[in-house]
C-alpha positions as CSV (number, residue, x, y, z in Angstrom):
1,X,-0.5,12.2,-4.0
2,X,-2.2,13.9,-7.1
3,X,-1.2,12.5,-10.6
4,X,0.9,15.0,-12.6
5,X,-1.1,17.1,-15.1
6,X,0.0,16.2,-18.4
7,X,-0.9,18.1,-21.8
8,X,-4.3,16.5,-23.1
9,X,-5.8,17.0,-26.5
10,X,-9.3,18.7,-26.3
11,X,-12.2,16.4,-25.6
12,X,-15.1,17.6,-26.9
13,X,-16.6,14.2,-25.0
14,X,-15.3,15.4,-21.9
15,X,-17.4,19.0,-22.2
16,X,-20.3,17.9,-23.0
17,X,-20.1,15.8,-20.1
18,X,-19.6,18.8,-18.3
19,X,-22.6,20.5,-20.1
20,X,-24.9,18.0,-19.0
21,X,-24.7,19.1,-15.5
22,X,-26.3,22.3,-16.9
23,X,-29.3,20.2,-17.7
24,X,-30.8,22.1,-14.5
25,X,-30.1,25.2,-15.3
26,X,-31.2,25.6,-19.3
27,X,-33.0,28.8,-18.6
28,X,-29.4,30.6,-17.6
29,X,-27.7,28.6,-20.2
30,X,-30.1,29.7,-22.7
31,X,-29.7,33.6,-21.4
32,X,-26.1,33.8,-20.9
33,X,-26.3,32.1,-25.0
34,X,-28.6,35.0,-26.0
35,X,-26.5,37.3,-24.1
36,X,-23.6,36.6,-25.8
37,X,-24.9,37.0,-28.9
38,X,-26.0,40.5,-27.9
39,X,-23.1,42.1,-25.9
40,X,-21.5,40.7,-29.7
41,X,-24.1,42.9,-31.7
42,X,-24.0,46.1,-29.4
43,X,-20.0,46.1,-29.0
44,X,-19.2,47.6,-32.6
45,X,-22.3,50.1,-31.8
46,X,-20.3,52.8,-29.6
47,X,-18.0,53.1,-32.3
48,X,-20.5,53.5,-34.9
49,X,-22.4,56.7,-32.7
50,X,-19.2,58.5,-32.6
51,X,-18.8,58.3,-35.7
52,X,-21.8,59.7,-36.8
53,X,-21.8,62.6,-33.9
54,X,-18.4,63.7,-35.5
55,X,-19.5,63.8,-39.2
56,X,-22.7,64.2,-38.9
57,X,-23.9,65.9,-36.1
58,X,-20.3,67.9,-35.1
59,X,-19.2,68.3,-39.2
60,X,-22.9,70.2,-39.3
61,X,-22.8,72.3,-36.2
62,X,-26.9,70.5,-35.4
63,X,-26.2,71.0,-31.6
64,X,-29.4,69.4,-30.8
65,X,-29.6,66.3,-33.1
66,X,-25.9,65.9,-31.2
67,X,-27.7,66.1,-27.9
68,X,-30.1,63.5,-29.1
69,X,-27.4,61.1,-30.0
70,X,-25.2,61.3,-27.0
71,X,-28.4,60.3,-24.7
72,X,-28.2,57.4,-27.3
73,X,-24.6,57.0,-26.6
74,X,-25.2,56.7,-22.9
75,X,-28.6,54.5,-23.2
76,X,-26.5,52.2,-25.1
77,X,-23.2,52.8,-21.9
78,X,-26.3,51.7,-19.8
79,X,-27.6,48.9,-22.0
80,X,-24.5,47.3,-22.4
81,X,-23.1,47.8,-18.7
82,X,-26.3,46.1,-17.5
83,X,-26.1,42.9,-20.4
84,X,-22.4,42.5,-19.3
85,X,-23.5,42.7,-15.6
86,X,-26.0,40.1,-15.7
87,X,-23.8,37.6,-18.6
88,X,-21.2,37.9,-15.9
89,X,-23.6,37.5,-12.9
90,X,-25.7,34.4,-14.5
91,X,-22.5,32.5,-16.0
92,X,-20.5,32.3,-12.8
93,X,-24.1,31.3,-10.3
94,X,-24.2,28.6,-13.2
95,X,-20.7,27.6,-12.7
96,X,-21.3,27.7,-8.7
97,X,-24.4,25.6,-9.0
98,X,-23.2,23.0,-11.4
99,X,-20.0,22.7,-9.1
100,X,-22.3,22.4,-5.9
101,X,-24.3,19.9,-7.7
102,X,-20.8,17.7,-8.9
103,X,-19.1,18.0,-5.9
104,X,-22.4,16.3,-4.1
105,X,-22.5,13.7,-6.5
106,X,-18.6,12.8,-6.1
107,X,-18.8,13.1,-2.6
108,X,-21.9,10.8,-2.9
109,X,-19.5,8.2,-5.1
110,X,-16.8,8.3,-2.9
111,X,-19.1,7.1,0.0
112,X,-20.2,3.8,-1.2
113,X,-17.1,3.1,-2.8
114,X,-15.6,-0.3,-2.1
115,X,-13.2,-0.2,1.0
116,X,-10.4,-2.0,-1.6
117,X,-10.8,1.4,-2.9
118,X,-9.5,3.4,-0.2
119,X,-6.7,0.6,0.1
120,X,-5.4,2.0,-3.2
121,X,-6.3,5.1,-3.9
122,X,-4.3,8.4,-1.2
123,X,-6.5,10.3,1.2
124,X,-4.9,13.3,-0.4
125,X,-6.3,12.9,-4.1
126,X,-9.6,11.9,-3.2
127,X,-9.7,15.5,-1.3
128,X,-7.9,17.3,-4.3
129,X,-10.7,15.6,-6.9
130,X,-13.3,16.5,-3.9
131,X,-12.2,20.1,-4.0
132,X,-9.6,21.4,-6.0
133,X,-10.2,19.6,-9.0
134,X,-14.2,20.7,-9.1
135,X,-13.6,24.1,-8.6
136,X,-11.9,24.0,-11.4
137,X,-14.7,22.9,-13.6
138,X,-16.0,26.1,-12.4
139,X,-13.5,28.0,-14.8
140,X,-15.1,26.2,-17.7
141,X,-18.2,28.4,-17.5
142,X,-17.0,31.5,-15.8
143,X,-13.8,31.9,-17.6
144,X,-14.0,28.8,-20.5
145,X,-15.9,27.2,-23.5
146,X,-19.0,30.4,-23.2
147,X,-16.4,33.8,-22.7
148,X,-14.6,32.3,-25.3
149,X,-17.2,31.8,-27.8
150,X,-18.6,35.1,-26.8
151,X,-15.3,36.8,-27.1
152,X,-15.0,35.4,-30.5
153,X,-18.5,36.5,-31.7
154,X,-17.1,40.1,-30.5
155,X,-14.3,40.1,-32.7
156,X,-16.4,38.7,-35.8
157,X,-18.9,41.7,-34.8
158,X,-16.1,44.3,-34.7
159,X,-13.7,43.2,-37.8
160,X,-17.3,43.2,-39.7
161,X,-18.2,46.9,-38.6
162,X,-14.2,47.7,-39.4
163,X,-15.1,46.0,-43.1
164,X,-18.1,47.8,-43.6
165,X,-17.2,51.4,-42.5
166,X,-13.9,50.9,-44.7
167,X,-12.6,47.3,-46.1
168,X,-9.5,49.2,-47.0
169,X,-8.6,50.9,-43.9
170,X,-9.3,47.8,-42.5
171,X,-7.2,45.3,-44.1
172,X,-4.6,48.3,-43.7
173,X,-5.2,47.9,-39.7
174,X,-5.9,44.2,-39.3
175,X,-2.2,43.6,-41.3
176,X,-0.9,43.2,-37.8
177,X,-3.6,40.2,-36.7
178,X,-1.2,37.2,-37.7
179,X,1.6,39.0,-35.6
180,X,-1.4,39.1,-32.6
181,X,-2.1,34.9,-33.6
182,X,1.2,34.0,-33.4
183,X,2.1,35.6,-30.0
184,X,-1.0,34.4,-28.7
185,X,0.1,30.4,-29.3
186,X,3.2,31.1,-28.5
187,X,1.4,32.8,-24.9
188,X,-0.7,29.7,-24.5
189,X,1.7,27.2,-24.9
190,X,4.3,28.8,-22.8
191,X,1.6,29.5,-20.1
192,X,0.2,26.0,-20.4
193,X,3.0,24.2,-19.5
194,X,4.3,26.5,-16.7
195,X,0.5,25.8,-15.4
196,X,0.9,22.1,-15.7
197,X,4.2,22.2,-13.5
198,X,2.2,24.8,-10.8
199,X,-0.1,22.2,-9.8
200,X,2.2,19.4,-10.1
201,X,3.9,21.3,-7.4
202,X,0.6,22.6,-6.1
203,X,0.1,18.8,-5.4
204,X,3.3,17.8,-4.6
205,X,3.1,20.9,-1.9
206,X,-0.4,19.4,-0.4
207,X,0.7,15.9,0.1
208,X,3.7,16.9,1.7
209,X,2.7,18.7,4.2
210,X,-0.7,16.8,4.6
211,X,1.8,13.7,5.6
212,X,4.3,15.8,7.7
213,X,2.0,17.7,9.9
214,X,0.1,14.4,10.5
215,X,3.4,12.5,11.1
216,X,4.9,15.4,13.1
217,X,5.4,13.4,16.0
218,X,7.7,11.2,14.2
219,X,9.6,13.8,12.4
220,X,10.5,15.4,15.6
221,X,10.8,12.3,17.9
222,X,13.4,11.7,15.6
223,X,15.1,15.1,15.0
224,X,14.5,14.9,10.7
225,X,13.1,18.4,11.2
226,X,16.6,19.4,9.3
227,X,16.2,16.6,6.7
228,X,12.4,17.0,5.9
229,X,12.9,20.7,5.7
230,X,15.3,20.6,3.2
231,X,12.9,18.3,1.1
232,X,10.4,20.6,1.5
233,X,12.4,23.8,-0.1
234,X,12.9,21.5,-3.1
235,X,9.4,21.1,-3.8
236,X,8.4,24.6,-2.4
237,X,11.4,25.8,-4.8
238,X,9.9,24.2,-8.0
239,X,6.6,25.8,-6.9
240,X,8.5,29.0,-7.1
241,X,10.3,28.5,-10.3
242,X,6.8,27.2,-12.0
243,X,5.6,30.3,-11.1
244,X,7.9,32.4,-12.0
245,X,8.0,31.2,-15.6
246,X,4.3,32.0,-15.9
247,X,4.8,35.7,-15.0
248,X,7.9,35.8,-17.7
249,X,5.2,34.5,-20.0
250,X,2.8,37.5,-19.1
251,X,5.5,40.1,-18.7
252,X,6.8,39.0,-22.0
253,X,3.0,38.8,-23.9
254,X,1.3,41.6,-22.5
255,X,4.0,44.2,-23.6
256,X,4.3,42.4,-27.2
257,X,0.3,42.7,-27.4
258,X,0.7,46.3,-27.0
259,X,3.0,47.1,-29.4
260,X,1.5,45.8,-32.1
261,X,-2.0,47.4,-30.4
262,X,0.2,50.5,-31.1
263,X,1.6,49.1,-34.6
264,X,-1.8,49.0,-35.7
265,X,-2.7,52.5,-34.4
266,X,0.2,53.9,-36.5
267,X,-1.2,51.7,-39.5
268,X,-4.3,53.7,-39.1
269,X,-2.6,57.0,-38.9
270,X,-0.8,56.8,-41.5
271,X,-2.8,55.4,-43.9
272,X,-6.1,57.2,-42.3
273,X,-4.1,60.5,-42.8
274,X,-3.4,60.0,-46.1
275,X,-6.9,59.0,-47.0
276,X,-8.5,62.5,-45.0
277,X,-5.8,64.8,-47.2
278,X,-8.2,63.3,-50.4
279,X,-11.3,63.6,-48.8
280,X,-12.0,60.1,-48.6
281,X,-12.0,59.6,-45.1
282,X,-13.7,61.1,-42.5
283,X,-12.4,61.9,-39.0
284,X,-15.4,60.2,-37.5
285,X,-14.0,57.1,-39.4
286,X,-10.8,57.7,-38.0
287,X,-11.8,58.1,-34.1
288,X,-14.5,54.9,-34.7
289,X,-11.3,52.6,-36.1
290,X,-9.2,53.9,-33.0
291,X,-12.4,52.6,-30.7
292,X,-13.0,49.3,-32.9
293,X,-9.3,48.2,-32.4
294,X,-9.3,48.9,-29.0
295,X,-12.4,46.7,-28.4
296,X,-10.7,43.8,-30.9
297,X,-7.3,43.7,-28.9
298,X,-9.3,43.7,-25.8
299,X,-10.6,40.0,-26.0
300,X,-7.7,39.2,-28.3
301,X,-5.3,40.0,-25.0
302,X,-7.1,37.3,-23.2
303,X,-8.4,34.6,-25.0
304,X,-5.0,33.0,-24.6
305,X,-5.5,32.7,-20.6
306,X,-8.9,31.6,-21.3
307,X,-7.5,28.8,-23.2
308,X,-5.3,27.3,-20.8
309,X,-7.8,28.2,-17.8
310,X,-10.5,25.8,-19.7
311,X,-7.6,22.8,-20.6
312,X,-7.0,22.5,-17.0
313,X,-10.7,22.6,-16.4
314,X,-10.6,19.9,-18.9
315,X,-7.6,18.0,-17.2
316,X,-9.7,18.3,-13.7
317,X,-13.1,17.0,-15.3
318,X,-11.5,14.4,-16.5
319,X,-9.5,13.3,-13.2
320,X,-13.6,14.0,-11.6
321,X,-15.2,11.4,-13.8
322,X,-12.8,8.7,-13.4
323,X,-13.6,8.5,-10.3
324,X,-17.7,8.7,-11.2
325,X,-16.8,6.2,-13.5
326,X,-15.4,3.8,-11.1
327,X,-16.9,0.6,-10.6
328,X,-15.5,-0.5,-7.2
329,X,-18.8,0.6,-5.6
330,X,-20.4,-1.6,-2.7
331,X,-22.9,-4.2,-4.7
332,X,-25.7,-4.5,-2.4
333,X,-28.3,-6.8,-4.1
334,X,-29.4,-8.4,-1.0
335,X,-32.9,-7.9,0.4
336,X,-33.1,-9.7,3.3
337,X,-33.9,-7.8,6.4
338,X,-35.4,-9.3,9.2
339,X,-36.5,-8.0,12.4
340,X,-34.3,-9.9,14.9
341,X,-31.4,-11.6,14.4
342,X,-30.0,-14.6,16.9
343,X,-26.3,-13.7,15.3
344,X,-25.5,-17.6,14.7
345,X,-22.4,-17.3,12.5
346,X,-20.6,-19.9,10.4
347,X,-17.6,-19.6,7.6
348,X,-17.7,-22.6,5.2
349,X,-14.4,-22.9,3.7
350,X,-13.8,-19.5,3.1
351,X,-11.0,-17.8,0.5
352,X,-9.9,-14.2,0.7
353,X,-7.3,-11.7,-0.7
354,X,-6.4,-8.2,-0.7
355,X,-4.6,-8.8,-3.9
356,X,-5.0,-11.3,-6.6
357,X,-2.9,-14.8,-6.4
358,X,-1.7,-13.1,-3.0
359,X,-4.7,-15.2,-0.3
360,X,-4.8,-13.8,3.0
361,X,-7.7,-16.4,4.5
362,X,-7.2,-20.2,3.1
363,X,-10.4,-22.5,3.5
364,X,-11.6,-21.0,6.7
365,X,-13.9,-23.1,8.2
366,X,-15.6,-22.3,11.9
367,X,-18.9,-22.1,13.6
368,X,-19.9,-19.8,16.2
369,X,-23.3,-20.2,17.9
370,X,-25.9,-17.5,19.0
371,X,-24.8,-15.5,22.0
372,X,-21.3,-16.8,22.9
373,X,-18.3,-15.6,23.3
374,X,-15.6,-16.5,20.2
375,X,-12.0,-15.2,20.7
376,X,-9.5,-15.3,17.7
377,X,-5.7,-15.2,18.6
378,X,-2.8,-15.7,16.2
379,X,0.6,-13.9,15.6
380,X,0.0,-10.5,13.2
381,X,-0.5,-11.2,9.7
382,X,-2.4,-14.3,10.7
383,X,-5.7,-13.1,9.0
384,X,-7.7,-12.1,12.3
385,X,-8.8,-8.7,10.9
386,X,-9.6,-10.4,7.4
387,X,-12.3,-12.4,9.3
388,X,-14.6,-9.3,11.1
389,X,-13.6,-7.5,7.7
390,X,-15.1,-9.5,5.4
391,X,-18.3,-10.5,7.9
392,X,-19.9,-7.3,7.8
393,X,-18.8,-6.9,4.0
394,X,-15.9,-4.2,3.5
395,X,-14.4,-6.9,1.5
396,X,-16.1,-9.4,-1.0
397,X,-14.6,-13.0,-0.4
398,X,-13.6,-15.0,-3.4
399,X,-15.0,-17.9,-2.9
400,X,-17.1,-20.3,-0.1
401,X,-20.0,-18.8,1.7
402,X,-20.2,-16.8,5.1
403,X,-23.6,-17.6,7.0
404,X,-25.8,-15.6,9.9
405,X,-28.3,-17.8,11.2
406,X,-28.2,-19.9,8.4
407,X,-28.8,-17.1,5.6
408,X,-25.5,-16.7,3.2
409,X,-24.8,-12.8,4.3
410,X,-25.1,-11.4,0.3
411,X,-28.5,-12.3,1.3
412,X,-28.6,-9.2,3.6
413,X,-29.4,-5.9,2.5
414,X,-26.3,-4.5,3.2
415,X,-27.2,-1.8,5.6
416,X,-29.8,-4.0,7.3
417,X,-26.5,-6.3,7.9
418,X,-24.3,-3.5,9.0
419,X,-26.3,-1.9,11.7
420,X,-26.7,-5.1,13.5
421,X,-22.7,-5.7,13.6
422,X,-20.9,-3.8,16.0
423,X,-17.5,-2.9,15.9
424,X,-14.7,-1.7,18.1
425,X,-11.3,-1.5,16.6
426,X,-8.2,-0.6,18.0
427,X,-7.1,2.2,16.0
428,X,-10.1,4.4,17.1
429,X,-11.3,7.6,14.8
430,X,-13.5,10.4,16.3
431,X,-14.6,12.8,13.8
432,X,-14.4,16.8,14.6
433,X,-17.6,17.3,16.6
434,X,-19.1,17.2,20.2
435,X,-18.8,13.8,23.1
436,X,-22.6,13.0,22.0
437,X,-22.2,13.8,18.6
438,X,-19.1,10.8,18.0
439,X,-21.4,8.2,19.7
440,X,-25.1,8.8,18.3
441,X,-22.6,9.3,14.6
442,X,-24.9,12.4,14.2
443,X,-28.3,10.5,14.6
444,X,-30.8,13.0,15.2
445,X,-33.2,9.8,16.1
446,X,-31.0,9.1,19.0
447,X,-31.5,11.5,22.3
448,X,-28.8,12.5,24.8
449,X,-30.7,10.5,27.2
450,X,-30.0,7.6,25.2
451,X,-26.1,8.1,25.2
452,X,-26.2,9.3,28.7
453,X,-27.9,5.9,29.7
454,X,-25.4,3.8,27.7
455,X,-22.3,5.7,29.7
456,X,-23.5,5.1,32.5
457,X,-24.1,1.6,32.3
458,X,-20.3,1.3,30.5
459,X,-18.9,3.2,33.5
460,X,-17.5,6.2,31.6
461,X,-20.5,8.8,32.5
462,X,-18.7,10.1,35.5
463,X,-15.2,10.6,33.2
464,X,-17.7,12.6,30.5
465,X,-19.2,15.0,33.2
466,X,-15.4,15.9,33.9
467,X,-14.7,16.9,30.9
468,X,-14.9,20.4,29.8
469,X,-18.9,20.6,28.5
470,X,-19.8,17.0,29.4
471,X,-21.4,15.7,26.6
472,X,-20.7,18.8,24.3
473,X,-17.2,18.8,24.9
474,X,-15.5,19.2,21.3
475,X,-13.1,16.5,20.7
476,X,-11.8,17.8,17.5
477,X,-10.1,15.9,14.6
478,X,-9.6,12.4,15.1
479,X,-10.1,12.6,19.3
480,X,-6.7,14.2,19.9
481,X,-8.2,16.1,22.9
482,X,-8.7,12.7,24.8
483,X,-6.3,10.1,25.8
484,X,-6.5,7.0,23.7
485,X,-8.2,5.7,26.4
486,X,-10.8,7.8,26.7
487,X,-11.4,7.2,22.6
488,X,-11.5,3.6,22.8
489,X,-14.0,4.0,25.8
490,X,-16.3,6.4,23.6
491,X,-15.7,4.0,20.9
492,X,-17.3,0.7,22.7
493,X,-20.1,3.2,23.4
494,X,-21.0,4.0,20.2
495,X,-20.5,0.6,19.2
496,X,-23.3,-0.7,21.9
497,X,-25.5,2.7,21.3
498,X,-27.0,0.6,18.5
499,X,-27.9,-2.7,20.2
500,X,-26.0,-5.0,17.7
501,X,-26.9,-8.9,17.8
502,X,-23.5,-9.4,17.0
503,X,-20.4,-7.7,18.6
504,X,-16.9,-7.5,17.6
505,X,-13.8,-6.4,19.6
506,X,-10.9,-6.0,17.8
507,X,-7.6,-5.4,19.9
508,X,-10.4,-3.1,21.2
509,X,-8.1,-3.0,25.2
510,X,-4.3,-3.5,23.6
511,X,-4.0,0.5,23.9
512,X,-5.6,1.1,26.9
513,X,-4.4,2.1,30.3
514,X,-5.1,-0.5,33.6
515,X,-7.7,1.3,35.0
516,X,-9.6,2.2,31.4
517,X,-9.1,-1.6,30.8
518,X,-11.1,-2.7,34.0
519,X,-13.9,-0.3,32.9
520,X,-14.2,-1.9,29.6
521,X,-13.8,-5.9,30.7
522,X,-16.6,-4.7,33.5
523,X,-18.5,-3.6,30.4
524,X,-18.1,-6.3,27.9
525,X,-18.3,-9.4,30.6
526,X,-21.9,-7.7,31.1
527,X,-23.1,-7.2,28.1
528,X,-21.7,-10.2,25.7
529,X,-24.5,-12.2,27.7
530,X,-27.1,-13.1,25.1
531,X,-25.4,-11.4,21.9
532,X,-22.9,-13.0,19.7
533,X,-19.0,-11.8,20.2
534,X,-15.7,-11.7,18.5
535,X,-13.2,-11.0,20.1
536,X,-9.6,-10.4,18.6
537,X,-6.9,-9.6,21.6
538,X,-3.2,-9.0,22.0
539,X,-3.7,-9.6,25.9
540,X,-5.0,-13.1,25.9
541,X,-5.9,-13.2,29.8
542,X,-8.8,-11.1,28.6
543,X,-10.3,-14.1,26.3
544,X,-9.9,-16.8,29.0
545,X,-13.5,-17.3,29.6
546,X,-14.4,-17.1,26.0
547,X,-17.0,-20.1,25.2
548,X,-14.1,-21.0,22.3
549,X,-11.0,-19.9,21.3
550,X,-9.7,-20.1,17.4
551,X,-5.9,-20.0,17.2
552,X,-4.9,-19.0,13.6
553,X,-1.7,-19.1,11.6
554,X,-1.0,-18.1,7.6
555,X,-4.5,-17.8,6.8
556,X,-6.2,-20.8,8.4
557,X,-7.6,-21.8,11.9
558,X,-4.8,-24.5,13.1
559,X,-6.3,-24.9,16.7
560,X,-9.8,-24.3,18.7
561,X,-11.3,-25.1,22.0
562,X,-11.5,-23.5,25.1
563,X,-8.4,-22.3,27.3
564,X,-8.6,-24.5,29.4
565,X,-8.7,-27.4,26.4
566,X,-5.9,-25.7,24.6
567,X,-3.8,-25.4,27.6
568,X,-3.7,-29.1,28.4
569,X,-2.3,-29.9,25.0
570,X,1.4,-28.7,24.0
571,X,0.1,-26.4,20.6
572,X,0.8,-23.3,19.2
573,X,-2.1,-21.8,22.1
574,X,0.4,-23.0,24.4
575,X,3.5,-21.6,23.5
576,X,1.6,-18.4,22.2
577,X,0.1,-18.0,26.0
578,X,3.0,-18.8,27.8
579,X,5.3,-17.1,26.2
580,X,3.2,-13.9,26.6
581,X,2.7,-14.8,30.3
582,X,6.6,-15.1,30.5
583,X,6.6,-11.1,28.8
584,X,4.5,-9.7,31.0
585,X,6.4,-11.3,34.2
586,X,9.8,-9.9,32.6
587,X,8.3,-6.1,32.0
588,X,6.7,-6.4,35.6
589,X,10.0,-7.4,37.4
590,X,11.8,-4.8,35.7
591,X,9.7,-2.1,36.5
């Protein structure tokens, strides 16, 4: 689940962090600057031109000379209509570009991010920081820091035409701005908070139903629909109510902005009026003060919103660079990368935790030579996983050394290590995508020839060429067109696709049907000969031929040998074998 959003004070740190993504981009930023300035300069000019066509050109009947400054009206209509277009145009593709270029370089982060990482950190608020949280850093250029600054230079324009056409009938008019100030702090503090608790709930809403529609099963296999429904109106209800006090906070502003709008008008009135009686103000004056307070309340209105829209911009840049700034990336300063590898593997008294002071592995010691068969059997929680976890480096270990062919594996350029591991684990994830797209993983180097070769020789060609598309059947997100059967099957095949000297199976036919089962033990008795195996199995008749079995308990190996070996001794092989023999006996009388 997202953090809550919590009021920040401004970071000027944090946005020109932000800014520097622009570094791309200067010849916009330096455009929509100039721009800014401009639309500022020709705002109070309208104003000014029907000023003078009223006393000058109307007040002295010169019909043409008013002809002449109405195309000047309009050229200026044009001008500005076009400046505004492209300020608009250029400051929003910056703030799509600078998002595109962020959310690539997050998403880039979050790859090579240490697996411990993901251990701590929710699916859900990686996607929000992904997504959510970057678009808004969008509303920092479109709607933030720039509009604001420009709107701001448009209000110093127009209160210095007001001053300059009449510094008394405009104090007279601008006696309401402290009235505007003060309902505009009072709008963006009210609206501020009302947006903190909308995406608190906007959060609370997406990791909710994120973890209900994936656990539906659950929920319904146990008849909580009632119970989790009602949860779900409570956060769905404080959604609403969030919501709800930010339109109370516009109906209330909006209407308030308006009247003193029209305060101000009758300022100008009344004291206007008096002033024309004397001859000392002109009715152009009077029309241009009714257009330059029109185009002062006009930013005035909004500059509030724009506020609050670039805090949570803030917020969201912030929650975006903590995870740029996080150091749990994958440390790859090994080199090594040889052509072949024999995959002789040895662990010299290794230590490993998930969590400090908390050790999973406890001086593991063990050596497996090149191209046998090692199975590793224990009761859950024994540290079996740990071992193919930290071999192919997801984990760092804390101390000892792990070894292939004699070479301490931080020796290994990581990715050199990686692609000549294969794994095959129990809980099996197929991405959205196509039969041959899951097994090559979307390697254009690797033909459909090449998959269709491995299938066949795995057995499962024939189940493919059933399925709707063969090998361009869609097997959507996370396989759940396809029996878990079929997964692991298309699993072990994209495993092997790569050739790896070394192959590990883990639980890899605990969740398999009888018949999917023989496919697979057809498959691996043929093709363990001459590469290095692991193999980690609930079932342990599958492991009986293994060249050496590890028995492990709390962390550390307490037995090996072969089954046969272990068998003839009364250890915890023994009464772990038989008393899954006795099991299976029990299930198969009582079906």
């Amino acid at each position: 689940m997202s953090q809550p959003v919590t009021k920040k004070p401004f970071s000027f740190k944090t946005l020109a962090r932000i800014f520097s993504y622009t570094r791309n981009y200067r010849r916009t930023m330096s455009l929509v600057v100039v721009l800014s300035i401009v639309l500022a300069l020709v705002s109070p000019l309208r104003p000014y031109l029907i000023q003078q066509s009223v006393d000058v050109y109307i007040g002295h009947q010169w019909l043409k000379g008013l002809l002449y400054i109405s195309l000047v009206q309009l050229g200026v209509l044009i001008l500005e209509t076009v400046l505004r277009f492209i300020f608009s145009y250029r400051i929003s593709w910056m703030g799509q570009n600078v998002v595109s270029d962020i959310r690539r370089v997050v998403f880039g982060k979050i790859l090579y991010q240490d697996i411990a990482y993901f251990d701590r950190t929710a699916v859900g608020t990686l996607t929000t920081r992904s997504i959510n949280d970057i678009e808004a850093v969008n509303d920092v250029f479109s709607e933030g820091i720039i509009s604001i600054v420009a709107d701001v230079l448009t209000i110093i324009a127009v209160i210095t035409a007001m001053m300059v056409t009449d510094w008394r009938l405009g104090l007279v008019c601008l006696t309401t701005l402290p009235a505007i100030i003060l309902a505009t702090w009072w709008f963006k503090e009210a609206v501020n908070k009302s947006f903190q608790r909308v995406r608190n709930a906007v959060a609370a809403l997406n990791a909710f139903a994120q973890e209900h529609i994936a656990g539906m099963y659950i929920v319904q296999a146990f008849a909580a629909e009632k119970r989790e429904a009602a949860k779900f109106n409570a956060i769905n209800k404080e959604h609403r109510d969030a919501n709800i006090k930010s339109i109370f906070a516009y109906s209330v502003f909006f209407p308030i902005v308006e009247i003193i709008l029209a305060v101000s008008m009758g300022l100008l009135v009344w004291w206007g009026a008096k002033r024309m009686l004397s001859y000392d103000v002109t009715a152009g004056v009077i029309i241009a003060f009714v257009m330059y307070l029109n185009l002062l309340f006009r930013p005035l209105r909004m500059m509030a919103d724009k506020f609050n829209v670039l805090q949570m911009g803030m917020i969201a840049a912030e929650r975006i660079f903590a995870v740029l700034d996080s150091e749990e990336t994958i440390r790859n300063t090994g080199t090594l990368d040889p052509e072949h590898i024999s995959g002789a593997i040895d662990f010299d008294e290794v230590f490993f935790s998930y969590k400090k002071d908390v050790p999973v592995l406890k001086g593991v010691s063990f050596h497996i030579p090149a191209g046998t068969t090692t199975a590793i059997v224990g009761h859950t929680g024994a540290g079996k996983t740990s071992i193919i976890s930290i071999l192919n480096r997801l984990y760092e270990i804390e101390s000892g050394s792990i070894r292939i062919d004699g070479h301490d594996i931080r020796d290994f350029d990581i990715y050199a290590l990686r692609r000549r591991i294969g794994v095959v684990l129990q809980d099996v994830f197929l991405f959205s995508g196509s039969v041959y797209e899951n097994i090559s993983m979307r390697d254009e180097s690797i033909s459909l020839a090449q998959v269709q070769d491995v299938c066949r020789l795995l057995g499962i060609h024939d189940f493919i060429m059933r399925l709707p598309g063969d090998y361009h059947f869609n097997v959507r997100e996370r396989g759940n067109t396809l029996s878990q059967g079929q997964r692991q099957l298309l699993s072990f095949a994209r495993a092997l696709l790569f050739d790896p000297a070394i192959l590990i199976l883990d639980e890899a036919t605990s969740s398999i049907d009888s018949e999917s089962e023989r496919l697979v033990q057809h498959a691996i008795n043929m093709l363990v000969k001459g590469r290095t195996s692991i193999v980690i199995a609930h079932r342990l008749s599958t492991i009986r031929n293994a060249a050496q079995i590890l028995v492990m308990d709390k962390g550390k190996v307490i037995e090996r040998g072969t089954h046969t070996e272990l068998m003839q001794t009364d250890g915890a092989y023994h009464k772990l074998y038989t008393a899954v023999e006795r099991s299976a006996r029990e299930l198969s009388a009582s079906s």
